[in-house]
C-alpha positions as CSV (number, residue, x, y, z in Angstrom):
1,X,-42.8,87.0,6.1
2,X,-42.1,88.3,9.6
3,X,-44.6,86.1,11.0
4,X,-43.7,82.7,9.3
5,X,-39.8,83.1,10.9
6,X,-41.7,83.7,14.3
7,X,-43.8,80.4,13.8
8,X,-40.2,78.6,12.9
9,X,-37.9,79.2,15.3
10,X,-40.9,78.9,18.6
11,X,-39.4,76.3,20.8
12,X,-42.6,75.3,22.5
13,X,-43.2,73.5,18.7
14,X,-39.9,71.1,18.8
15,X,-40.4,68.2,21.1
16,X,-37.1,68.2,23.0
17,X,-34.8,65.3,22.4
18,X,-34.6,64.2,26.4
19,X,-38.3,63.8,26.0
20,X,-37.8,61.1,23.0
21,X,-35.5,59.3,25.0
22,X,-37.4,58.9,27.8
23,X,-39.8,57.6,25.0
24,X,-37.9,55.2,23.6
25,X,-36.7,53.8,26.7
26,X,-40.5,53.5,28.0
27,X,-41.2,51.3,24.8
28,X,-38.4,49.4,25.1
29,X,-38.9,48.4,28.6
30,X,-42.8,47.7,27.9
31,X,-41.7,45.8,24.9
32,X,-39.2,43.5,27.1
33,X,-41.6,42.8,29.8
34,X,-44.1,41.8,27.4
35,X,-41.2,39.3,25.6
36,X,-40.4,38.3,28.5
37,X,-43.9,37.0,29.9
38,X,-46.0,36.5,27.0
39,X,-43.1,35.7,24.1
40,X,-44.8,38.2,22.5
41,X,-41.9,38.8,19.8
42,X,-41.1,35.9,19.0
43,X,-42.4,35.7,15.3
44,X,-40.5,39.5,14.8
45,X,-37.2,37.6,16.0
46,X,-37.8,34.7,13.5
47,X,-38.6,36.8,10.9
48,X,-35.3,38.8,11.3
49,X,-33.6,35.7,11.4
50,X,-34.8,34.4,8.2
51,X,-34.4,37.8,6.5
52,X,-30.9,38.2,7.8
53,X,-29.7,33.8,7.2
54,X,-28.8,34.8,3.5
55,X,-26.5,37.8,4.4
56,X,-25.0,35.8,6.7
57,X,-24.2,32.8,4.3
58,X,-23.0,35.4,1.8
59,X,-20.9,36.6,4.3
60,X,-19.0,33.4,5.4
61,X,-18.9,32.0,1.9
62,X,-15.1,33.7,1.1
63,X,-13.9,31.6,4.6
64,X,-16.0,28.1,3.3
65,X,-14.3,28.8,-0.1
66,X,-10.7,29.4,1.3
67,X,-11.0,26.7,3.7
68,X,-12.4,24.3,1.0
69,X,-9.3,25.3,-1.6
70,X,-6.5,24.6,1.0
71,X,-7.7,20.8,2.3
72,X,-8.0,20.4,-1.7
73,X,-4.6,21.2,-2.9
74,X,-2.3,19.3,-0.6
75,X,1.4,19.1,-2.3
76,X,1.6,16.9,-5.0
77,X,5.1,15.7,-3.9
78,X,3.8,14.9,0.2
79,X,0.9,12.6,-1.5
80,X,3.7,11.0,-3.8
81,X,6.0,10.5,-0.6
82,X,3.3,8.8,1.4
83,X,2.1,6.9,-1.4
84,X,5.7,5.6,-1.7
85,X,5.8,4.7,1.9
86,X,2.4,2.8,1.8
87,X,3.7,0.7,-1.2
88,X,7.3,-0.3,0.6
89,X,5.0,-1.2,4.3
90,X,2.7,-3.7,2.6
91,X,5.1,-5.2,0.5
92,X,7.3,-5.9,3.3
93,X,4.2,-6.7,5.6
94,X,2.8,-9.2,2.5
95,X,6.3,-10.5,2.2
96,X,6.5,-11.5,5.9
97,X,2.6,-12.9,6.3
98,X,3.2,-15.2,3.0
99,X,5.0,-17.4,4.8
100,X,2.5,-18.5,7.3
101,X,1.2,-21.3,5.0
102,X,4.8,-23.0,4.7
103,X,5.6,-22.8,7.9
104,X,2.4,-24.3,9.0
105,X,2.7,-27.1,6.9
106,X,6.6,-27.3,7.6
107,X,6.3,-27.2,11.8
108,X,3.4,-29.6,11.0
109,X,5.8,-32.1,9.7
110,X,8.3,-31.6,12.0
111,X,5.9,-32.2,15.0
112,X,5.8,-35.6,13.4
113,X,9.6,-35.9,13.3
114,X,10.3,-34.5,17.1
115,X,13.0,-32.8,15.4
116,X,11.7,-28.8,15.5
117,X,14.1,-26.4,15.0
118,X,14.2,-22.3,15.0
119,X,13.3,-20.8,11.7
120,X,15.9,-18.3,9.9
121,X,14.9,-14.4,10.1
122,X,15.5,-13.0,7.1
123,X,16.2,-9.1,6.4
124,X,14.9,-7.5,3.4
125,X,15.0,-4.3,1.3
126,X,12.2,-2.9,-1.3
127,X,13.7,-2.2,-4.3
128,X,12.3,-0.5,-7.6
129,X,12.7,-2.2,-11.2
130,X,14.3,0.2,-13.3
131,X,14.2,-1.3,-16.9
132,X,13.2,-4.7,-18.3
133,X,15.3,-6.4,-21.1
134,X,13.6,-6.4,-24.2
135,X,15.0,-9.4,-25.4
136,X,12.0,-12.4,-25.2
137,X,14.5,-14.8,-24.6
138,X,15.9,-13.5,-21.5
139,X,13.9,-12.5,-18.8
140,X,15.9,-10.2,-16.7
141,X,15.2,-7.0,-15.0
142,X,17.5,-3.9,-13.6
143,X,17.4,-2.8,-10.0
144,X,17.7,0.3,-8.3
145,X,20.0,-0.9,-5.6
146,X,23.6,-2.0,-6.0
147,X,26.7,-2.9,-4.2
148,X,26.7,0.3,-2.3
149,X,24.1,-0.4,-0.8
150,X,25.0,-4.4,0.1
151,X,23.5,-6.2,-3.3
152,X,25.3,-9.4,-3.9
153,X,25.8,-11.6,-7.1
154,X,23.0,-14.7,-6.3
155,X,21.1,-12.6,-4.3
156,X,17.6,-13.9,-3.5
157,X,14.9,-11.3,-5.1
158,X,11.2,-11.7,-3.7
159,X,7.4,-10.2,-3.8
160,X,4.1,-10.1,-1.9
161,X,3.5,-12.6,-3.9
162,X,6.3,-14.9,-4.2
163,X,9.5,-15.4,-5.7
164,X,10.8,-13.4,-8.5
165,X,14.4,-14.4,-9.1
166,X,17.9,-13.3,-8.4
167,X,20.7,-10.9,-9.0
168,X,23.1,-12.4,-11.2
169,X,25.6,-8.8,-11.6
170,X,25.6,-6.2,-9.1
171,X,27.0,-3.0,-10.2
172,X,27.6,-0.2,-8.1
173,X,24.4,1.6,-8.1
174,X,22.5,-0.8,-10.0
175,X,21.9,-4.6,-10.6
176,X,20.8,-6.8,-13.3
177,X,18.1,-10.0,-11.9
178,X,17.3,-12.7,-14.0
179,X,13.3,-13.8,-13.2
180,X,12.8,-17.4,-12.2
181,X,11.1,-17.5,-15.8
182,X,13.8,-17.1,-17.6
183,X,15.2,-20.2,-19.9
184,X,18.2,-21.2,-18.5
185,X,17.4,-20.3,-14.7
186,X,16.8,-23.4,-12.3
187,X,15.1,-23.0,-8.7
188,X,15.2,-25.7,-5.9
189,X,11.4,-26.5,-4.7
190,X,9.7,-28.7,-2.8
191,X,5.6,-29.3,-2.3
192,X,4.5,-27.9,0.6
193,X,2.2,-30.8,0.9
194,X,4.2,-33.7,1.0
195,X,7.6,-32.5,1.0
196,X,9.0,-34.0,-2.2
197,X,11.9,-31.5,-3.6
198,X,12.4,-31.1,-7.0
199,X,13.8,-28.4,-9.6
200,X,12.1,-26.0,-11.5
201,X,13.0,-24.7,-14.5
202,X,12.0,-21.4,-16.2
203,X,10.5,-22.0,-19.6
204,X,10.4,-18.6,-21.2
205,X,6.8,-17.9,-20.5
206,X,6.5,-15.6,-17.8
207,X,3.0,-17.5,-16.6
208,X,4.7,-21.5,-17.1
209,X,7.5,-23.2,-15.4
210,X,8.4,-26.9,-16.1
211,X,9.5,-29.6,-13.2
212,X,11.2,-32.4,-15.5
213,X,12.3,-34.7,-13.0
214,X,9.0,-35.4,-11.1
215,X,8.4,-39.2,-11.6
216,X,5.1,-41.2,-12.5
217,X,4.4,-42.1,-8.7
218,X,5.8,-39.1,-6.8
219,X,3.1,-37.6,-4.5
220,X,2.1,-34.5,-6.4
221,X,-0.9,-33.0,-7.9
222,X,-2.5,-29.4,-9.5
223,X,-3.0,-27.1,-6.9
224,X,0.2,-28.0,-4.5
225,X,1.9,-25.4,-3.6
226,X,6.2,-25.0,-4.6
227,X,8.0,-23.3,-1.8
228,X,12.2,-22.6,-2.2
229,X,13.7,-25.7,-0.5
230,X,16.6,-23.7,0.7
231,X,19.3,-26.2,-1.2
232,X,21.6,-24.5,-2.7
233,X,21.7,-21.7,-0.3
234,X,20.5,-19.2,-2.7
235,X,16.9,-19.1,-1.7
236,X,16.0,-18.9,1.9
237,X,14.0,-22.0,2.6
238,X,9.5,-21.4,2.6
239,X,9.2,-18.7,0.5
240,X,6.2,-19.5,-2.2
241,X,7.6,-20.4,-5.8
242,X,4.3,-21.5,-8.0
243,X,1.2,-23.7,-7.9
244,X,1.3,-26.6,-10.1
245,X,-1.5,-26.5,-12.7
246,X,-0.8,-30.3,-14.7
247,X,0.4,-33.8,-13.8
248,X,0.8,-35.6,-16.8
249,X,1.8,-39.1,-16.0
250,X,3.0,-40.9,-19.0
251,X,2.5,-45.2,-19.3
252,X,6.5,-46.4,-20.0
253,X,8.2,-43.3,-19.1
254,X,10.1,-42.7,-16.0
255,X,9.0,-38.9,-15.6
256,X,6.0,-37.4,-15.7
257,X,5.1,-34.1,-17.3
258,X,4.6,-31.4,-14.8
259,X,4.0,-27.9,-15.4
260,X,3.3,-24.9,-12.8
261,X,2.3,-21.3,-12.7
262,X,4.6,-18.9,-10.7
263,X,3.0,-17.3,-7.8
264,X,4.2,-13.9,-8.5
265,X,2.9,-12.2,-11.7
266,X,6.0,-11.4,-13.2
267,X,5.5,-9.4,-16.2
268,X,3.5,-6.8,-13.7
269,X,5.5,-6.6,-10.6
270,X,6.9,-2.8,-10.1
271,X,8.3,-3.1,-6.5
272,X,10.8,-6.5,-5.0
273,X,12.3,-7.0,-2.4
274,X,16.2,-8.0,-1.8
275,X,16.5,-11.0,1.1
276,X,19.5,-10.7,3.3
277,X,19.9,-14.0,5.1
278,X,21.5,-13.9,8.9
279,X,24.0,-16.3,8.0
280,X,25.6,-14.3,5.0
281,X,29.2,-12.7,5.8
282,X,29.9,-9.3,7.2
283,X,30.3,-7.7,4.3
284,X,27.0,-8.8,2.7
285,X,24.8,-8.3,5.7
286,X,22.4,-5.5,5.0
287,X,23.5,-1.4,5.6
288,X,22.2,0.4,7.9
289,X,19.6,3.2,6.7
C-alpha cells in the first residue's frame, strides 16, 4: 500500500504541461509549413467543410425563415392603396392616348381646309360607380362624386375606352349618370372618317345603338369609327362613341338603317372619368385636390 502511493505521486512519471505545449506548438508549425508548400491539408479542410455545411444551414434557417415571412405579408391595406392608384393612372393615361386616332384624322382634314386651330384641354376626375339601377329600361348609374366636389347636371362622363354617358342630377356627395344606352338618351357623333355628323340614340341594349337619320347615300360604312362632335356643348368634341357594325340601305326609303356598338363596355365598366372642359364657368371648373 505504502509503495503504490510512492509510485503515484513520483513527478518524474507526469509529463509536465510546458513540455506539451511546446509539443503542440511544434506540430502545428510543421503542419503549417507543410499546408503551406505542399497543400497538404487540403482534403482535411474540405472534409470539415462538408461535415460542418449542414450545421451551418440549420443555423441560418430561423433568419431565411423570418426574412421570407416579412417580404410575404406586406399590409393588405398598402397593396389595396397602390392598387387603387394604378387603376386611376391608366385610366386617365388611356383616357388621354384614345384620342390620338381622332385627332389624327381631324388635323388631317383640317390640313386640307388651311383652317387648323388649337385643340381644347380637357380636365378630368376618376370616379367610382356606386350602384347601378335595376330597372332594364333605364340605364343609369350612381357616382361617387357630387357637387362638392364640382359635378354638374350634363356633365360629360368617359372611360379608357370611350364614352359612357352623363350626369343628369348631382347631389351633394353623389350623382345619378344616365349611359349613352339608355332609351331616351341622344349623343351628337360624327364619322371619324369622312366627317358626316349625325345622332345616336341609345336603344336599351347596352352592346346596340341606332343612328336613324343616316340617309341611303351618306358616306358611311361598318367599322367607322363615331367620335362626340362637340354640338351641343355637352360632349367635348373627339372623344370615341362606337363602331358601326350595319348599313342597311333600303330601295324607296330616305334613311338607311344603321346600327353601332358602343366603344366602352358598359355593363362592365367599374371606374369613369368626369370631363371638366376649360371653357365651363368658375364655379364648375374642377377643385383643387
Amino acid at each position: 500500500m505504502v509503495a503504490s502511493r510512492a509510485d503515484n505521486s513520483n513527478p518524474a512519471r507526469i509529463p509536465a504541461l510546458g513540455v506539451r505545449l511546446v509539443a503542440l506548438l511544434i506540430l502545428s508549425i510543421i503542419l503549417m509549413v507543410l499546408d503551406h508548400r505542399q497543400n497538404h491539408l487540403d482534403t482535411v479542410r474540405k472534409a470539415i467543410g462538408a461535415a460542418v455545411y449542414p450545421l451551418q444551414v440549420i443555423v441560418d434557417a430561423p433568419f431565411r425563415l423570418w426574412a421570407w415571412v416579412q417580404e410575404g405579408t406586406t399590409s393588405r391595406n398598402e397593396l389595396q392603396l397602390e392598387l387603387g392608384r394604378l387603376k386611376a393612372e391608366r385610366l386617365l393615361t388611356n383616357a388621354r392616348l384614345q384620342r390620338m386616332t381622332a385627332l389624327e384624322a381631324e388635323n388631317a382634314r383640317l390640313r386640307d381646309l388651311l383652317d387648323a386651330r388649337t385643340q381644347v384641354r380637357d380636365e378630368a376626375r376618376v370616379a367610382e360607380i356606386m350602384a347601378v339601377d335595376a330597372n332594364p329600361y333605364r340605364h343609369s348609374i350612381v357616382l361617387d362624386i357630387g357637387q362638392g366636389e364640382g359635378a354638374y347636371d350634363g356633365q360629360a362622363i368617359v372611360d379608357a375606352a370611350g364614352v359612357i354617358g352623363q350626369i343628369i342630377e348631382a347631389g351633394v356627395a353623389t350623382s345619378q349618370a344616365m349611359l349613352i344606352s339608355d332609351p331616351s338618351h341622344s349623343l351628337p357623333v360624327e364619322v371619324n372618317r369622312s366627317g358626316l355628323r349625325t345622332i345616336a340614340n341609345g336603344t336599351g341594349d347596352f352592346g346596340r345603338l341606332d343612328l336613324p337619320f343616316i340617309t341611303n347615300n351618306a358616306d358611311i360604312r361598318p367599322g367607322d369609327l363615331l367620335v362626340t362632335s362637340g354640338l351641343g356643348g355637352t360632349f367635348p368634341a373627339g372623344y370615341p362613341v362606337a363602331i358601326v357594325e350595319t348599313v342597311v340601305r333600303i330601295p324607296q326609303e330616305p334613311f338607311a338603317d344603321v346600327t353601332a356598338r358602343p366603344a366602352a363596355l358598359l355593363d362592365q365598366v367599374r371606374e369613369v372619368m368626369l370631363i371638366w372642359k376649360e371653357e365651363q364657368p368658375g364655379e364648375q371648373e374642377l377643385p383643387d385636390e
